[in-house]
C-alpha positions in Angstrom: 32.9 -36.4 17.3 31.6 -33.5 19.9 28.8 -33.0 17.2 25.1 -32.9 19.1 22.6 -35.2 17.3 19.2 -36.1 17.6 17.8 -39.5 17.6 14.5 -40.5 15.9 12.0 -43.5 15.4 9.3 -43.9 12.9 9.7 -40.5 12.7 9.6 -39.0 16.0 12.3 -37.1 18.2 13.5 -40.1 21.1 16.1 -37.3 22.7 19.6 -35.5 22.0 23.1 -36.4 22.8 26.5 -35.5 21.6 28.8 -38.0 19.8 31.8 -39.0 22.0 33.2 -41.9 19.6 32.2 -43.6 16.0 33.1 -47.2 15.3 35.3 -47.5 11.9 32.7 -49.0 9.9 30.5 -45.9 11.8 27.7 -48.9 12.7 28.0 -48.1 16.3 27.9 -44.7 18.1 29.1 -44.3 21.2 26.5 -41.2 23.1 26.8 -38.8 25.9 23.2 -37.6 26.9 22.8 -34.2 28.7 21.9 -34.2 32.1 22.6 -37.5 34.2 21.2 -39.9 31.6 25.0 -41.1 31.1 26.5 -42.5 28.0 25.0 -45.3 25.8 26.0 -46.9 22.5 23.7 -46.9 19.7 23.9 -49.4 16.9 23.1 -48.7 13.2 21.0 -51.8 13.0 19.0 -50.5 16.5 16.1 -48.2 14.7 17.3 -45.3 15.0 17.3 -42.0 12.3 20.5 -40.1 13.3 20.4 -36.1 12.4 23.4 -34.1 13.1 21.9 -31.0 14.0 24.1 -27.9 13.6 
């Protein structure tokens, strides 16, 4: 958790966020996105490649 990561589709960059909270199975990420763009949940099953970007 507090790691920034970047979220992708079909290859392509959708945007950046850190990580805030990982389910136990890690199929669900909870986000925080920079700026006012708030917090959002991604699920493993949603699309998304997640990097961890260092």
């Amino acid at each position: 958790m507090g790691r920034t990561i970047e979220l992708r589709r079909d290859g392509r960059l959708v945007r950046t966020a850190e990580v805030e909270a990982v389910s136990a199975d890690s199929s669900l990420l909870w986000l925080r996105f920079h700026g006012n763009d708030g917090r959002q949940i991604i699920a493993q099953w949603d699309g998304y490649d997640v990097n961890v970007l260092e």
